[in-house]
C-alpha positions in Angstrom: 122.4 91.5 100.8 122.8 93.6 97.8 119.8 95.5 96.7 117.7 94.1 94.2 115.5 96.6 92.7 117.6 99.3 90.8 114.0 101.9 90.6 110.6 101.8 90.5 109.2 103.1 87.4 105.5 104.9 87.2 104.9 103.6 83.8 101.8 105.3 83.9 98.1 105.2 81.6 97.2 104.2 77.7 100.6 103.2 76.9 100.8 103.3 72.9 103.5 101.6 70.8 105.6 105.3 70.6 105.6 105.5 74.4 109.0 105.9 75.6 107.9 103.4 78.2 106.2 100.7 75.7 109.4 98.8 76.3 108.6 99.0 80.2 104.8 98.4 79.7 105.9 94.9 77.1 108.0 93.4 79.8 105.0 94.1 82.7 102.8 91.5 80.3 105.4 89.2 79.8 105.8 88.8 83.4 102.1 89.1 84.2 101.9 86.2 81.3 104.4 84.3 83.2 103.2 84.8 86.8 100.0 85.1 86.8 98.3 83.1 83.4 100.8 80.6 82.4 99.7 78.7 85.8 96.1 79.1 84.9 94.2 76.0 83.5 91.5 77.1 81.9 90.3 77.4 78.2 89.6 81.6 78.0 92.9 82.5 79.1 93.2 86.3 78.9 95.3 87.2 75.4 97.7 90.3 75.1 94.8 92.3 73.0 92.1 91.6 75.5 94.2 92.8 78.4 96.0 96.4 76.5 91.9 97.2 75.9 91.6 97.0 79.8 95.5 98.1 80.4 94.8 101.4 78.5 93.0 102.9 81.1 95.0 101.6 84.2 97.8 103.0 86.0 101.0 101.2 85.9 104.5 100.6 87.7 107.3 98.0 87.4 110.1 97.4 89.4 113.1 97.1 87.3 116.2 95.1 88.1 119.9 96.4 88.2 120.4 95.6 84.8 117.0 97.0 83.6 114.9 93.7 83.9 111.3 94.1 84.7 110.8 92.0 88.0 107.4 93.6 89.4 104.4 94.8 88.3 101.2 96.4 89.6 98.7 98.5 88.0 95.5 100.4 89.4 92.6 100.5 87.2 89.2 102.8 88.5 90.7 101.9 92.2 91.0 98.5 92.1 94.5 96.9 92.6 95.2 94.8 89.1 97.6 92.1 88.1 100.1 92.3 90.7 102.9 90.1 89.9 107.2 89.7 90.4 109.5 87.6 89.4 109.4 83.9 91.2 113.4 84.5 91.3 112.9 87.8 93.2 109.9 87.1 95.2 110.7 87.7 99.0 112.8 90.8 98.7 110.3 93.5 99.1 109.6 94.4 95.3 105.4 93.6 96.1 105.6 96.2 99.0 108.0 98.6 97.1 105.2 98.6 94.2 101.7 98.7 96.7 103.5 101.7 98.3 103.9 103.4 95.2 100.3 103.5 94.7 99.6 104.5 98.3 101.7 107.4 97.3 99.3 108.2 94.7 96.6 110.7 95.4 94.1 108.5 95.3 92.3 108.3 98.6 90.7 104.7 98.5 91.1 101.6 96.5 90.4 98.1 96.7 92.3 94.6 95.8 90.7 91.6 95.3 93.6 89.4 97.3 94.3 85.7 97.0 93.7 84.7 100.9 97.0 83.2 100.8 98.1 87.2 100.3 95.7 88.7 102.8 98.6 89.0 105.2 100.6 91.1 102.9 98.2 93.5 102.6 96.7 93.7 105.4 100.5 94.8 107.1 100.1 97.7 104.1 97.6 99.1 106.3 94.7 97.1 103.9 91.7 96.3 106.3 88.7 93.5 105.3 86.0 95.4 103.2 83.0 93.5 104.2 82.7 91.5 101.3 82.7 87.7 101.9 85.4 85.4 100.1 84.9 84.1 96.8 86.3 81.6 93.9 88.0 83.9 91.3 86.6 82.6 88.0 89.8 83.7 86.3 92.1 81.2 88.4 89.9 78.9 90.4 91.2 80.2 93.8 90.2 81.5 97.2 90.5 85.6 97.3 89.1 88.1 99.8 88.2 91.6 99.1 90.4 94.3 100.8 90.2 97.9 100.7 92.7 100.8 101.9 91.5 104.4 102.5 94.1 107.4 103.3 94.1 108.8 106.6 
């Protein structure tokens, strides 16, 4: 199999419009738009203003393709894992785990994700473990999700 990801790309925090990497940060939201919100039905969805006022502050990565395409995206924001999101046509060829491991190679000694359970496997083969919190609806997508956290040995 020919590899898919061409680099992973620390995008990094409060991406303005003269950013070399706005490009890089523009294509993250489409994507996150297309993953994650399009297949939201609900009446608040989240619009691109209200999410750069909480993206400004949060620490970002995308996985580009071999001809520069965004096809992953994660971002950390005050330790919690945010909006992580790839491509459906390149889901299953290790671009989530490429991107989580990225942030475990941050130095940043704990954070948390707030994981759909049908992910919970996923992390929890990252080295994720249960933090204690019991499972909740996510009001922003109607679904099942289970707080995990990972702390640095």
């Amino acid at each position: 199999m020919a590899q898919v990801i061409k680099s992973v790309v620390r995008i990094g925090k409060g991406i303005e419009h003269n950013n070399p990497n706005w490009r890089l940060y523009c294509g993250s939201m489409s994507l996150r738009k297309e993953v994650l919100w399009d297949s939201v039905q609900k009446p608040n969805k989240p619009t691109f203003s209200n999410f750069y006022k909480m993206d400004k502050n949060a620490l970002h990565f995308v996985a580009l393709s071999q001809n520069d395409e965004v096809i992953g995206t994660v971002s950390l924001h005050d330790n919690l894992i945010r909006q992580v999101a790839v491509k459906p046509t390149f889901k299953n060829n290790g671009i989530a785990t490429n991107l989580i491991n990225e942030l475990i190679d941050e130095n940043i000694e704990y954070f948390t994700v707030n994981s759909l359970c049908e992910s919970v496997d996923f992390y929890k083969k990252l080295g994720f473990v249960d933090s204690g919190v019991e499972k909740y609806i996510s009001p922003n997508c109607g679904k099942e999700v289970l707080s995990l956290s990972y702390t640095k040995n």
